[in-house]
matplotlib code that plots the C-alpha trace (Angstrom):
import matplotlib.pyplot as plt

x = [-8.2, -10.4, -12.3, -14.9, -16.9, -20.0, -18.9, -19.7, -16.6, -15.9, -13.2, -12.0, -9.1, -9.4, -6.5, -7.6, -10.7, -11.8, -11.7, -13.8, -16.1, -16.6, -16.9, -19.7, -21.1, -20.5, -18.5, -20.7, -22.6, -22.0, -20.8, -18.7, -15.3, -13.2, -10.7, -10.4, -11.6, -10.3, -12.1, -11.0, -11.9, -13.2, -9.7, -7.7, -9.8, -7.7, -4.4, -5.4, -4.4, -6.3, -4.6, -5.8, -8.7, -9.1, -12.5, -14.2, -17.6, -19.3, -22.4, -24.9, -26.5, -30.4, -33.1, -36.4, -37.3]
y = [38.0, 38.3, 35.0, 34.0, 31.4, 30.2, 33.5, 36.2, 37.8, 37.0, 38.7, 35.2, 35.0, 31.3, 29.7, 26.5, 25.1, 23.0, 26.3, 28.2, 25.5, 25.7, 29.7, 28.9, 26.2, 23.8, 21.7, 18.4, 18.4, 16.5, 18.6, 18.6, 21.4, 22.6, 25.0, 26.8, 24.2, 21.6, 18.8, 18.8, 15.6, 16.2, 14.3, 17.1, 20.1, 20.5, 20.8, 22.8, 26.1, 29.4, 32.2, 35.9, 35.6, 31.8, 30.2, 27.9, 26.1, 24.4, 22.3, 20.9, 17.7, 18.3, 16.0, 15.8, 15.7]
z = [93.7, 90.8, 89.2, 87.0, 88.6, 86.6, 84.2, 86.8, 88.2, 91.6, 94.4, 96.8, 99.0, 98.6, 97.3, 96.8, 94.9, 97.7, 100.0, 97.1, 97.0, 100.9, 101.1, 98.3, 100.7, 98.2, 101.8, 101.8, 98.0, 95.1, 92.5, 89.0, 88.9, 86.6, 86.3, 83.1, 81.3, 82.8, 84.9, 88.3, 90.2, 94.2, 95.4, 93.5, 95.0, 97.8, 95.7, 92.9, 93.4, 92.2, 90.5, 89.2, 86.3, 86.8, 85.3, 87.5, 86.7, 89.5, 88.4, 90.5, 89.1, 89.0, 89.8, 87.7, 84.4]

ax = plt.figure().add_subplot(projection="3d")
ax.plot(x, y, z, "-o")
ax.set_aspect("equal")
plt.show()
């Protein structure tokens, strides 16, 4: 299927944010979801499904200054 993930189109067969996350090898890091705009928390990744033209954002918290 066809996605948006940080706004550039993707193609997944992932069907679950937690198995997006993993392909991106996002498996083991801390990160912040959501799913067309909506915060998803890392306890509902597994759950929430995907669909056609979905908007994910993944962010990475940085270190620094």
């Amino acid at each position: 299927m066809q996605i948006l993930v940080n706004g550039e189109h993707f193609t997944t067969d992932a069907n679950s944010l937690d198995e997006l996350c993993k392909t991106l090898g996002f498996a083991d890091a801390k990160i912040a979801t959501a799913v067309n705009g909506s915060f998803v928390a890392a306890t509902a990744r597994a759950r929430t499904q995907l669909a056609e033209a979905d908007e994910i954002e993944i962010v990475a918290p940085r270190q620094g200054g």
